[in-house]
N, C-alpha and C positions, 0 to 999 in steps of 0.2 A: 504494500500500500504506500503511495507516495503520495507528501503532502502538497498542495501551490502553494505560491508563495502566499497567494493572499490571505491563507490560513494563519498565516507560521506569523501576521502581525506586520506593521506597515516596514518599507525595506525600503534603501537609502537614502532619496531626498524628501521623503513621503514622512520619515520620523521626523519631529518636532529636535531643539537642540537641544533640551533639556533630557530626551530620551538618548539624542547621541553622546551628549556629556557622560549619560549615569552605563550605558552599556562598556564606554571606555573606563572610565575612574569612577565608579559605583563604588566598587567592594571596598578598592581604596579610602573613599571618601568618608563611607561608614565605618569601616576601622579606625580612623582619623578622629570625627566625632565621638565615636564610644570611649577613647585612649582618652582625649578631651576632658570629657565627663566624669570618668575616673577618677583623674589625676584629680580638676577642679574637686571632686565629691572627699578625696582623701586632705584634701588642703583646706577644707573647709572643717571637715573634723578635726584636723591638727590643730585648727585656730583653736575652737572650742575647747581641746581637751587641757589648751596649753593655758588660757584663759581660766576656766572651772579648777586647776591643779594649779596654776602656777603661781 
């Protein structure tokens, strides 16, 4: 069984740039954000803890 294209979702000038950004640097982008969030979430507990103990 073989798919068309038109199945498989729009293909090269027919994607929007936000779809060709996130197919290129997607995963990237999100590992980036998460790493982000972390890091902020752990810096934000350090203040606290060093503040409450210190």
């Amino acid at each position: 069984m073989t798919t068309l294209p038109s199945e498989t979702g729009p293909a090269g000038r027919d994607r929007s740039l936000g779809q060709r950004l996130f197919a290129r640097y997607g995963s990237t982008a999100i590992l980036s954000v998460v790493l982000l969030v972390v890091v902020g979430w752990i810096g934000i507990l350090g203040w606290v803890v060093t503040r409450l103990f210190g």
